[in-house]
DOTIMI-549141 format. One line per 3 residues: number of its first residue (from 1); their letters; for each residue x, y, z of C-alpha. Coordinates in Angstrom, 3 decimals, always signed. Each point is the difference from the previous one (the first is absolute). Layout:
<pts>
NUM = a = X/Y/Z | ...;
</pts>
This chain:
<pts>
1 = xxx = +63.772/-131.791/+73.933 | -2.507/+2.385/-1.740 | +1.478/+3.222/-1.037;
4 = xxx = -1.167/+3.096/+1.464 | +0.181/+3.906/-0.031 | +2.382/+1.934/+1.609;
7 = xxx = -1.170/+2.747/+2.894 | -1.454/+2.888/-0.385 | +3.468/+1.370/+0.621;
10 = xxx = +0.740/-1.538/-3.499 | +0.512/+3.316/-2.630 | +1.187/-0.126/-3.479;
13 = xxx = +3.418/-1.531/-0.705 | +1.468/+2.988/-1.373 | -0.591/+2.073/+2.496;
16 = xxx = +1.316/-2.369/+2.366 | +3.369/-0.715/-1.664 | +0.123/+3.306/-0.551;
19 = xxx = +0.415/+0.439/+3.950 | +3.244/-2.327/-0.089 | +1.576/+2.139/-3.098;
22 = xxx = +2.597/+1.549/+2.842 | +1.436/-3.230/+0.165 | +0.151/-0.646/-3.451;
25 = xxx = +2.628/+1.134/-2.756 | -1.844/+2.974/-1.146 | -0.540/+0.094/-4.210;
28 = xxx = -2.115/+1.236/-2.583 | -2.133/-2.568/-1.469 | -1.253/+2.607/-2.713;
31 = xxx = -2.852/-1.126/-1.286 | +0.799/-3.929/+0.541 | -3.225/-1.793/+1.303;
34 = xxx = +0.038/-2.045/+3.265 | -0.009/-3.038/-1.909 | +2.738/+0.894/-2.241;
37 = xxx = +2.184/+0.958/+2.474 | -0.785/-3.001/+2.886 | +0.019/-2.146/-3.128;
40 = xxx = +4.055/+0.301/+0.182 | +2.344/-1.448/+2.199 | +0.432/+3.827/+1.262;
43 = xxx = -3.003/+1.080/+0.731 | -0.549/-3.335/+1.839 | +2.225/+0.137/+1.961;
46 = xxx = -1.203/+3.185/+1.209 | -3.260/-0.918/+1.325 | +1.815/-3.248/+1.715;
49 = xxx = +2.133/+2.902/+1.499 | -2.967/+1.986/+0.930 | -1.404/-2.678/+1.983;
52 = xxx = +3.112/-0.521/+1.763 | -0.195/+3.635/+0.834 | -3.487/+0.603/+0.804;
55 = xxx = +0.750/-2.604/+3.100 | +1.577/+3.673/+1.756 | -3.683/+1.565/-0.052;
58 = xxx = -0.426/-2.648/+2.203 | +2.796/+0.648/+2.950 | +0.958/+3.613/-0.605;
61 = xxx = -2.236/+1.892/+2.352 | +0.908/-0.344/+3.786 | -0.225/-3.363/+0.817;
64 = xxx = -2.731/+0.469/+2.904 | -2.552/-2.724/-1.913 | +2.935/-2.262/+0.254;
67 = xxx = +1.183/+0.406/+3.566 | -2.125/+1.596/+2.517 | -2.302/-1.829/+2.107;
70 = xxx = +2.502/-2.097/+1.016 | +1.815/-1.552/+2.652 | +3.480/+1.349/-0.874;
73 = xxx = -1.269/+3.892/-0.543 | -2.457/+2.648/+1.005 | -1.277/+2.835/-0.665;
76 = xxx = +1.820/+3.373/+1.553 | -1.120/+2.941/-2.846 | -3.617/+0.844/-0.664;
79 = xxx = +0.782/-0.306/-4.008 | +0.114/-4.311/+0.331 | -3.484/-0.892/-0.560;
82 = xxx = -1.936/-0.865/+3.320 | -1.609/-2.800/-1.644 | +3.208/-1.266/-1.528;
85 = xxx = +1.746/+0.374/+3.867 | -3.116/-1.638/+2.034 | -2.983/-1.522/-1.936;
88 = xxx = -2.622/+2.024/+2.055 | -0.345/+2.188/-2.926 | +1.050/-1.603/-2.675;
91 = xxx = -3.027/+0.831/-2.978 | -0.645/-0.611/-3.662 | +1.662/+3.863/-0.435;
94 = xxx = +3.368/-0.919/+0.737 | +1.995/+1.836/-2.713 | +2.979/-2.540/+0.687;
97 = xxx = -2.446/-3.079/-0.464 | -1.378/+1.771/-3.044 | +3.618/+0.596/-1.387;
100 = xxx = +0.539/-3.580/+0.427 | -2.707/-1.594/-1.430 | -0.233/+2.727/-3.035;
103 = xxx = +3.987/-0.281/-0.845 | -0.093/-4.055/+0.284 | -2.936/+0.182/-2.843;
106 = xxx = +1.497/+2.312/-2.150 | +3.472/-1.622/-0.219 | -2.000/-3.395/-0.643;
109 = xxx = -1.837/+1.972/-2.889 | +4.152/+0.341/-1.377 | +0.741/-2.966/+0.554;
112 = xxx = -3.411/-1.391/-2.185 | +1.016/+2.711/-2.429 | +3.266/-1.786/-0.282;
115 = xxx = -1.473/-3.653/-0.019 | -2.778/+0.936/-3.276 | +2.857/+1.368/-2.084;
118 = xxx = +1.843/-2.823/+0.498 | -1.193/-1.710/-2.810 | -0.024/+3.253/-2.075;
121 = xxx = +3.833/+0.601/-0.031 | +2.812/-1.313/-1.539 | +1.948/-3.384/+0.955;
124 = xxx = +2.722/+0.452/+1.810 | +2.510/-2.055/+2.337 | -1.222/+1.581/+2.915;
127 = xxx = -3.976/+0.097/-0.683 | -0.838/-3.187/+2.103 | +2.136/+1.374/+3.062;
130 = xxx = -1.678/+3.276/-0.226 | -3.570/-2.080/-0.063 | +1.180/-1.739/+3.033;
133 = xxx = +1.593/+3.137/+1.595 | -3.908/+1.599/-0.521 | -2.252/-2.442/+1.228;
136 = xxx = +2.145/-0.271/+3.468 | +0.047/+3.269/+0.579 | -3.536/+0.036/-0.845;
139 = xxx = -0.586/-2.978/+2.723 | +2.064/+2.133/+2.572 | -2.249/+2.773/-0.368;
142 = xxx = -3.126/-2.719/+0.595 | +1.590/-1.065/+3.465 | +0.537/+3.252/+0.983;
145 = xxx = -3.912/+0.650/-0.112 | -1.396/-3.098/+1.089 | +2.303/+0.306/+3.252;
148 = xxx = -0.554/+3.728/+0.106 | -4.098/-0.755/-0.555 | -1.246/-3.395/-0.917;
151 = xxx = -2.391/-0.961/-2.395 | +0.999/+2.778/-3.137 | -0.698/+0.236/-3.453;
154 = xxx = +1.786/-1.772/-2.538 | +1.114/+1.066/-3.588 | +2.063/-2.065/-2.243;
157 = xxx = -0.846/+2.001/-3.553 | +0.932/+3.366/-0.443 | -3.141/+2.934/+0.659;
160 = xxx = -0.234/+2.632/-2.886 | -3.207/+1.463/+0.834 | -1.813/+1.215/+3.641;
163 = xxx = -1.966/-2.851/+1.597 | -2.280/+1.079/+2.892 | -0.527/-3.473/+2.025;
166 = xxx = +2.183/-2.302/+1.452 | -0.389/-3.646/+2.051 | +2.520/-0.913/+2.662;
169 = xxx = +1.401/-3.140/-0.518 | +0.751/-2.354/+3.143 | +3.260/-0.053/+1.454;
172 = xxx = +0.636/-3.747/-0.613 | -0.445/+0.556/-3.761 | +2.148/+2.896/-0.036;
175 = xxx = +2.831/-1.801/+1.854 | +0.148/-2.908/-2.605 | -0.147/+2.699/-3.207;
178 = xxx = +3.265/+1.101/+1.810 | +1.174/-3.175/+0.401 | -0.479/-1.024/-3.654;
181 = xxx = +1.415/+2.778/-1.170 | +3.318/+0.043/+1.868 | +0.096/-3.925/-0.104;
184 = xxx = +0.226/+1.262/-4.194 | +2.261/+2.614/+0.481 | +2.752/-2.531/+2.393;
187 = xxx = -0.109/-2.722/-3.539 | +0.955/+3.086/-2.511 | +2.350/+2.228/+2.023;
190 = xxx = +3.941/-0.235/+0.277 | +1.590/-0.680/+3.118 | +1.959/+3.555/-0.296;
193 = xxx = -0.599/+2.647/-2.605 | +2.591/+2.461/-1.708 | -1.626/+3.105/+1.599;
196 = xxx = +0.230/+0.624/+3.724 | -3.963/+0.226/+1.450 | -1.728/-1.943/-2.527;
199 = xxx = -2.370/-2.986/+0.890 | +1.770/-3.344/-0.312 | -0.496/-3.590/+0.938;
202 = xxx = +1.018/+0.452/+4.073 | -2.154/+3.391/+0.264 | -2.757/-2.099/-1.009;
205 = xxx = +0.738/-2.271/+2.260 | +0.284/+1.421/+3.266 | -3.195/+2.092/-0.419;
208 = xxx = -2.129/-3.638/-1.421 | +1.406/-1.177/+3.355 | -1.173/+3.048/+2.019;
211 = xxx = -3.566/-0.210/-2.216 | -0.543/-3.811/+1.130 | +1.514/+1.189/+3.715;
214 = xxx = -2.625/+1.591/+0.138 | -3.042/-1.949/-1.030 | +1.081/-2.304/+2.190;
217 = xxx = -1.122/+1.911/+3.191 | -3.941/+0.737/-2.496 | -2.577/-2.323/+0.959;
220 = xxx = -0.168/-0.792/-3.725 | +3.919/-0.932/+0.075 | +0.902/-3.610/-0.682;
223 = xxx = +1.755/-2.023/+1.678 | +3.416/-0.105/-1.575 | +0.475/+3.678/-0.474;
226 = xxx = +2.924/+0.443/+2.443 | +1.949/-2.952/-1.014 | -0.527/+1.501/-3.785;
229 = xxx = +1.025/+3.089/+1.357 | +2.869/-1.616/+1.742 | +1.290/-1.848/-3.069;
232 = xxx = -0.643/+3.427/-2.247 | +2.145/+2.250/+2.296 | +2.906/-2.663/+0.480;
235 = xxx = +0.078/-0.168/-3.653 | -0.124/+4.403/+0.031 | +2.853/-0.636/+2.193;
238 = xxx = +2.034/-2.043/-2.427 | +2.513/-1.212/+2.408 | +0.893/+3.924/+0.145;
241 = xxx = +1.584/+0.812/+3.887 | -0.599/+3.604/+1.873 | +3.987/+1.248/-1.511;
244 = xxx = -0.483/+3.267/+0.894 | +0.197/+2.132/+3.268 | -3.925/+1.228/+1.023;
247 = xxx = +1.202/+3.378/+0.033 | +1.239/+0.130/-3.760 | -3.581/-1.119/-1.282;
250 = xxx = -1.032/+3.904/+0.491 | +3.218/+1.649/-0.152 | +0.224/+3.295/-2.090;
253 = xxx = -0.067/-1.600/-4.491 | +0.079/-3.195/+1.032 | -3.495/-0.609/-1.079;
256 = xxx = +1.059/-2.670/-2.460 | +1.197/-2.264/+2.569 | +0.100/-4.015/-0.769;
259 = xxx = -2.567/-0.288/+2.917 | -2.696/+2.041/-1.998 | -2.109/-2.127/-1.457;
262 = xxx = -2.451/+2.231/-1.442 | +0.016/+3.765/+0.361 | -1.807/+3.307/-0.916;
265 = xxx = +2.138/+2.120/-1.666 | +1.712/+3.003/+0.533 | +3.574/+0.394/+0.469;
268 = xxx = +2.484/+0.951/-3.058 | +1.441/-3.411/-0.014 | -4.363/-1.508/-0.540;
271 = xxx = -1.351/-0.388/-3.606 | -3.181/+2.098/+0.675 | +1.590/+2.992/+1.548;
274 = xxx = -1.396/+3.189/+0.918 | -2.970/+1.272/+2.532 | -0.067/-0.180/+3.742;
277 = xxx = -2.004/-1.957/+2.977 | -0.625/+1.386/+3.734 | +1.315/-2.930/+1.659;
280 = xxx = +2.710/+1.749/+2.189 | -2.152/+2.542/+0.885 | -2.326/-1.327/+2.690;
283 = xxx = +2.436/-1.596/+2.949 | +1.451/+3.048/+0.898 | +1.275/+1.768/+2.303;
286 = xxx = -0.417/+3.329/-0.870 | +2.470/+1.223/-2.885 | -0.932/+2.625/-2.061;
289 = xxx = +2.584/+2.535/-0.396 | +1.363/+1.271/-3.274 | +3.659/-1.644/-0.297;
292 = xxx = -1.181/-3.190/+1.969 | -0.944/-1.505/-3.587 | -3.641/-2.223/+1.163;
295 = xxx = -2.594/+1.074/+1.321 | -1.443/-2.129/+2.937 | -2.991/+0.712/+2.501;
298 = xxx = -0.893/-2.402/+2.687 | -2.901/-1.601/-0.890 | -0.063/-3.978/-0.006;
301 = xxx = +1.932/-0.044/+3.353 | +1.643/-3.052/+0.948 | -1.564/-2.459/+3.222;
304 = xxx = +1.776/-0.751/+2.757 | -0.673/-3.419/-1.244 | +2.031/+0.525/-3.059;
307 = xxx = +3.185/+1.655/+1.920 | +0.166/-2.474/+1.746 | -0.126/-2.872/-1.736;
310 = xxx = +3.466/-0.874/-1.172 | +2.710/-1.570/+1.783 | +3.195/+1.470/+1.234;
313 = xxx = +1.943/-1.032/-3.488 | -2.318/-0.560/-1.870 | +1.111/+2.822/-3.093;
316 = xxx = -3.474/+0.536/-0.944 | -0.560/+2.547/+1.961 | +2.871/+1.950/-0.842;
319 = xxx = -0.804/-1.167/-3.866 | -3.108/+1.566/+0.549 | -0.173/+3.233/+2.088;
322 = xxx = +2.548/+2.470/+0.038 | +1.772/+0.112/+3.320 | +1.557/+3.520/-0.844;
325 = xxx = -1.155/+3.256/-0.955 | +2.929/+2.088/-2.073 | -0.580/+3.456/-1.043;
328 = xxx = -0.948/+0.011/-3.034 | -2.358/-3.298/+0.211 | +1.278/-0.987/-3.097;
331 = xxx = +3.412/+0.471/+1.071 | +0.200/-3.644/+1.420 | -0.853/-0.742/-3.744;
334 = xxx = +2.380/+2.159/-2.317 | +2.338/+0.850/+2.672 | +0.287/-2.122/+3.147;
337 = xxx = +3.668/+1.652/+0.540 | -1.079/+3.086/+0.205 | -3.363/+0.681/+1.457;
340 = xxx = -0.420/+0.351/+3.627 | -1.496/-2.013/+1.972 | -3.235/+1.571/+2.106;
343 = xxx = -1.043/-2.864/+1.709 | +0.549/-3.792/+0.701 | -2.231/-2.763/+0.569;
346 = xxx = +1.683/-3.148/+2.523 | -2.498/-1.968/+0.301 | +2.214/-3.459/+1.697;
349 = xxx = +1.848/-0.232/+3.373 | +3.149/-0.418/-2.161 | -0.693/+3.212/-2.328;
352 = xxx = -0.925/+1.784/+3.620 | +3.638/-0.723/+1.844 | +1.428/+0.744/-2.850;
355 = xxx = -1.315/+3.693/-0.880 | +3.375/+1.105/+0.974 | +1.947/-1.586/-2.327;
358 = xxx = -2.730/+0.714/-2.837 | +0.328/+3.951/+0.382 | +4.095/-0.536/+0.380;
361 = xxx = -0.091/-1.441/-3.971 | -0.303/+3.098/-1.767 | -0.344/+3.557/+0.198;
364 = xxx = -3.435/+0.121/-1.180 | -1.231/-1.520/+3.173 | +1.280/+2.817/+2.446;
367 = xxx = -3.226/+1.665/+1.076 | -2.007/-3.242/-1.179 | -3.206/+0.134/+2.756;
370 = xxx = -0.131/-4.084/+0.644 | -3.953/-0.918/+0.358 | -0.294/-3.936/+0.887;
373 = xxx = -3.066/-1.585/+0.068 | -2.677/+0.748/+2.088 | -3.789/+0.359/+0.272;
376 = xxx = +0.638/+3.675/-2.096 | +1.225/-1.984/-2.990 | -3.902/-1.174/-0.118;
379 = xxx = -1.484/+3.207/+1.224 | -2.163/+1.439/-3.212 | +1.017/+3.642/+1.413;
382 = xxx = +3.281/-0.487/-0.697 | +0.845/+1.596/-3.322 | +3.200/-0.238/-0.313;
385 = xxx = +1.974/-1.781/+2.553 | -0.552/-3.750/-1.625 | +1.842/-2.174/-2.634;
388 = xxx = -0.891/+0.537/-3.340 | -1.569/-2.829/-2.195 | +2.446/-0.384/-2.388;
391 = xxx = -0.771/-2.605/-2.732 | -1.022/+2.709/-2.910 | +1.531/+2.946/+0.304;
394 = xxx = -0.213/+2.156/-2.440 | +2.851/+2.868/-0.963 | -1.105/+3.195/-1.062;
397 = xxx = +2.281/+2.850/-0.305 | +1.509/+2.241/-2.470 | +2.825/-2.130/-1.228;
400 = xxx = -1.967/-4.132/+0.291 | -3.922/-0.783/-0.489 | -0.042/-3.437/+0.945;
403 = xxx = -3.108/-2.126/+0.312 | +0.687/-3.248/+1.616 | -1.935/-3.135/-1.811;
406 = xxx = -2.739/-1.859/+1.862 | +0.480/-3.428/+0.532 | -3.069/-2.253/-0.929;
409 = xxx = +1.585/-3.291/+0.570 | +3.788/-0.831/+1.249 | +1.497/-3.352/+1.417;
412 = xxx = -0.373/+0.580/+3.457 | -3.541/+0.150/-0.171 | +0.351/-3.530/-2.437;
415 = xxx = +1.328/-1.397/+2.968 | -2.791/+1.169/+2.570 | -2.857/-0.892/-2.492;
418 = xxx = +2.084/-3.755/-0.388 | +0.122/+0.057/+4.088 | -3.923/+0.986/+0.602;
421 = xxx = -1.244/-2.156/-2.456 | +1.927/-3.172/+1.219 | -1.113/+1.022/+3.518;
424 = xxx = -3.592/-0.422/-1.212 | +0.748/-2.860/-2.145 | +0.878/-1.771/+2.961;
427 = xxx = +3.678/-0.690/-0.618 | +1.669/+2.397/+2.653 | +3.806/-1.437/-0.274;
430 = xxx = -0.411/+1.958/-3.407 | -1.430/+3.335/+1.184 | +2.927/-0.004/+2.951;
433 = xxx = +2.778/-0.560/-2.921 | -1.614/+3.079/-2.166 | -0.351/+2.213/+2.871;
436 = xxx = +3.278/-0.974/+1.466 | +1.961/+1.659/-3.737 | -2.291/+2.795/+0.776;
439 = xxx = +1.450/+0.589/+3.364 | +3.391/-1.238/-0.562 | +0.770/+2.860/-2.254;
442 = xxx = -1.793/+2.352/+2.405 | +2.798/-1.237/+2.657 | -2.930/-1.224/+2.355;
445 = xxx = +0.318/-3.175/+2.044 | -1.577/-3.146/-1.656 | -3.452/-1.639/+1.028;
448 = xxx = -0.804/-3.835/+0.349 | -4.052/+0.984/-0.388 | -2.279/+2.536/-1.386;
451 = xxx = -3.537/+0.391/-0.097 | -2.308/+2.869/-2.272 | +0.832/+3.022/+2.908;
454 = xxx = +3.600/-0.626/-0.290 | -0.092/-0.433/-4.174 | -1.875/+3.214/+0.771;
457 = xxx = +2.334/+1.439/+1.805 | +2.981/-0.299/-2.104 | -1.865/+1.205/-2.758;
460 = xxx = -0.274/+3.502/+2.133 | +3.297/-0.207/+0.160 | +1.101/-0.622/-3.449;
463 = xxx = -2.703/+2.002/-1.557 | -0.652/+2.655/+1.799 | -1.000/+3.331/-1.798;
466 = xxx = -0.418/-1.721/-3.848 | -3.791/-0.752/-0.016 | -0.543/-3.136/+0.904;
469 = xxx = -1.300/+0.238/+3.885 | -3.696/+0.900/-0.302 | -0.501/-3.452/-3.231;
472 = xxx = +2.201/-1.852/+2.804 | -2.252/+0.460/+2.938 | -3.416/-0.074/-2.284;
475 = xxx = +1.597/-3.233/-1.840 | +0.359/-1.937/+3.412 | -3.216/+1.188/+1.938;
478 = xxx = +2.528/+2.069/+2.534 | -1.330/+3.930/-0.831 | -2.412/-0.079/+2.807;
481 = xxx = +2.062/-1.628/+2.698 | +3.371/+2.117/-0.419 | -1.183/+3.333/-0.698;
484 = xxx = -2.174/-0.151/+3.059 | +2.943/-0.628/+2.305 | +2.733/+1.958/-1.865;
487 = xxx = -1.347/+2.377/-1.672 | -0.305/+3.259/+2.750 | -2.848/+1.768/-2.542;
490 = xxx = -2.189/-3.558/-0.141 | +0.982/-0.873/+3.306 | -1.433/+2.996/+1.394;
493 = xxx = -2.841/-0.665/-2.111 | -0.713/-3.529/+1.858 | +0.998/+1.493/+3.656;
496 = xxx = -3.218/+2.115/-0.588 | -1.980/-2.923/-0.976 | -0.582/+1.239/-3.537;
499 = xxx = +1.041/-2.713/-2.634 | +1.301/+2.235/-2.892 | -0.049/-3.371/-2.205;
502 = xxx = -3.933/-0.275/+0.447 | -1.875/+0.704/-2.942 | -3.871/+0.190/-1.864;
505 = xxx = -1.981/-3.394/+1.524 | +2.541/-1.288/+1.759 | +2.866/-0.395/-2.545;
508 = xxx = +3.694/+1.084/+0.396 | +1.899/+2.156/-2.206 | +2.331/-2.736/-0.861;
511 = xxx = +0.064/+0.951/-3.559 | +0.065/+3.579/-1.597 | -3.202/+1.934/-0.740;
514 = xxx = -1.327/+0.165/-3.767 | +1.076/+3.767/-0.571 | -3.800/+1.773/-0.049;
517 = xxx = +0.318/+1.947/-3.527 | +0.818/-3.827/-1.450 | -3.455/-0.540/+1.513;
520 = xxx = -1.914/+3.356/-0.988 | +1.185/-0.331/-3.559 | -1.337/-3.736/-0.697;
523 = xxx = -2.940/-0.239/-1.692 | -1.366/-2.947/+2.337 | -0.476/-1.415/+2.955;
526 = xxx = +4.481/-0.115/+0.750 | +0.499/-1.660/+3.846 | +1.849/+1.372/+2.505;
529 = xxx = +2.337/-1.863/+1.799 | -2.048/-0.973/+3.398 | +1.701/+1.843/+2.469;
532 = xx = -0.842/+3.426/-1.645 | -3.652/-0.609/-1.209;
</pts>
């Protein structure tokens, strides 16, 4: 594959590593040169580590690019983008498209920084790990933008001076660069590395397995991409069961769970600590006083299509949203004992006839109002009278800042990519095993079938709220046809006879826009995607 420039986001390296230095040990290099110091082990290290941290650039802002417009939220605050929420508007000036596409470029221009002093610095044990840890995080960032926008520019050397045109390389040729380069990575790194959060052998893995997943659905995919996949993310798996309750994967500093595959970090017990993401921020309801310790605004509202998706025991759900409201918020966090409890969610017959019992339990339940589920649990004008997404919380207050790490791959999600992909491949007695440890653990009854809605399904209910829904629907060809039934804003949209998907000519806006000032600042003739030409 030929090399090629980065995008015109690409700026010079220093100024881009200097954007990570928050992450970084802070020291005075005096006057030490660039190559002096990234010629030693130390300094290395620290651009490997700035890679690893420029990933957060990525996922901090409020994850709107990453779940709205789908089937399992909408939009109920003016601040979620309307584009984002419904299509219909959905333009080259998105500033969370823009975000997206400049932040993926400039952590690739780290990671390239990384890969050209690699042969600069000293030997060390670790070196060819650290190559191997750089080029799959490079790869990553790839498959985010060809899923995210298709045919993309490619760079594989490091830029060091402005370029002012750029080509667009096909999506087929931009799927097998990834696929090279993590197919390297799996044959260098360990199976399990001494520091929590670093790349290794089953990270890789998983997301090779998700990357040929997902070609498999591309008209350019090949035949034997889902049983690839298949045999990749049984081998992620490692013969490794689903040990641990659902609820504990999130609970407060347990981030480093044995279920976390691969994680960006931010918790004290993480390698890369420090900074913050807005990934509790969005699913409200409405919390926003001064001792509550979060801040939440009801914007991405959950569907009625999402509350009700889980069976009776199935622990998901409780795993998932918060069925109480204490005063403080956080009190359910740091002190459960304690805190009293403002409202509670029942949501099952059994949880209903037993309400009585519930309050009886302890003293902080006395004047609990009990709100079961109803049509108001759905209703976007309810502020605050809803359970609480709960995955990420966050802790702010005088005495804990806690950040809680975002998980980029764990093993329940192995085990849905190993079900899908043996679905496709044709052998279904497979995809019913892996979905059946999936559900198992979740306390849900056991299938004898599954087909791509149900695999669909259970990964709403399993991954609900960590990023994944809006690649999921786009991967499998399901955007148009869920949104338009369970979405209320795109829904609406169709009831009126307007399709908000339509684009320019005829085209659907399937993939994202090519942010407009990429455009305006190219030199030549740079094409839009065709929905937004």
């Amino acid at each position: 594959m030929k090399n090629l420039k980065l995008k015109i986001y690409t700026v010079f390296a220093a100024l881009l590593f200097a954007g990570c230095a928050d992450f970084l040990e802070e020291e005075n290099l005096g006057n030490t040169t660039a190559e002096n110091y990234y010629g030693t082990q130390k300094g290395y290290e620290s651009l490997v580590n700035a890679a690893y941290a420029s990933i957060r650039d990525i996922y901090e802002p409020t994850p709107y690019v990453f779940c709205a417009g789908t089937d399992l939220f909408f939009s109920a605050h003016q601040e979620v983008p309307l584009g984002l929420a419904s299509y219909q508007t959905l333009t080259p000036s998105n500033g969370q498209v823009e975000h997206l596409f400049k932040n993926l470029y400039e952590s690739i221009q780290i990671n390239n920084l990384a890969l050209d002093y690699a042969d600069k610095t000293e030997d060390f044990p670790e070196l060819e790990t650290r190559i191997a840890e750089l080029k799959f995080i490079r790869a990553y960032l790839y498959f985010l933008l060809v899923q995210n926008f298709g045919d993309v520019s490619m760079v594989v050397d490091l830029v060091s001076e402005p370029i002012t045109h750029f080509e667009r390389e096909p999506a087929s040729e931009v799927y097998q660069f990834i696929i090279d380069e993590m197919e390297e990575a799996i044959t260098v790194l360990p199976t399990t590395q001494p520091e929590f959060g670093r790349v290794n052998k089953r990270v890789a893995q998983h997301m090779l397995a998700k990357v040929y997943l997902t070609r498999g659905y591309e008209s350019f995919g090949l035949q034997t991409d889902f049983s690839t996949a298949a045999q990749l993310a049984d081998a992620a798996i490692g013969g490794q069961g689903l040990n641990l309750d659902f609820e504990d994967l999130f609970v407060y500093e347990n981030d480093n769970n044995e279920e976390v595959l691969w994680s960006i970090q931010y918790s004290d017990g993480s390698t890369k600590q420090g900074g913050a993401h807005n990934w509790d921020y969005p699913w409200g309801p409405l919390i926003q006083g001064s001792n509550d310790g979060v801040n939440k605004k009801n914007a991405l509202h959950p569907t009625e299509y999402l509350f009700t998706l889980f069976e009776d025991n199935d622990t998901r759900f409780e795993g998932t949203f918060l069925n109480i409201l204490t005063s403080p918020y956080v009190g359910y966090i740091l002190d459960p004992e304690n805190s009293p409890v403002n409202y509670y969610y029942p949501r099952t017959a059994a949880q209903l006839a037993d309400t009585a019992n519930w309050r009886a339990a302890s003293p902080m339940r006395a004047n609990t109002i009990i709100s079961p589920i109803d049509p108001h649990w759905w209703d976007g004008l309810n502020q605050e009278d809803y359970p609480s997404l709960r995955k990420f919380d966050r802790v702010r207050t005088v005495e804990v800042q806690y950040t809680h790490d975002l998980y980029l791959a764990r093993l329940g999600e192995t085990y849905l990519i190993a079900a899908e992909a043996y679905l496709q491949a044709g052998n279904s007695s497979n995809a019913v095993a892996r979905i059946n440890t999936v559900r198992q653990r979740a306390g849900a009854s056991l299938v004898s079938s599954v087909d791509l809605d149900f695999i669909l399904e259970e990964r709403a209910r399993e991954l609900v709220g960590e990023g994944f829904r809006w690649l999921d629907l786009k991967r499998t060809g399901k955007l148009m046809e869920y949104t338009k039934v369970r979405n209320p804003d795109i829904k609406s949209l169709f009831n009126s006879g307007i399709d908000p998907f339509l684009g320019a000519n005829g085209n659907y806006k399937i993939l994202r826009p090519i942010p407009l000032s990429a455009i305006a600042l190219d030199s030549g003739d740079y094409p839009q995607n065709p929905a937004y030409q």
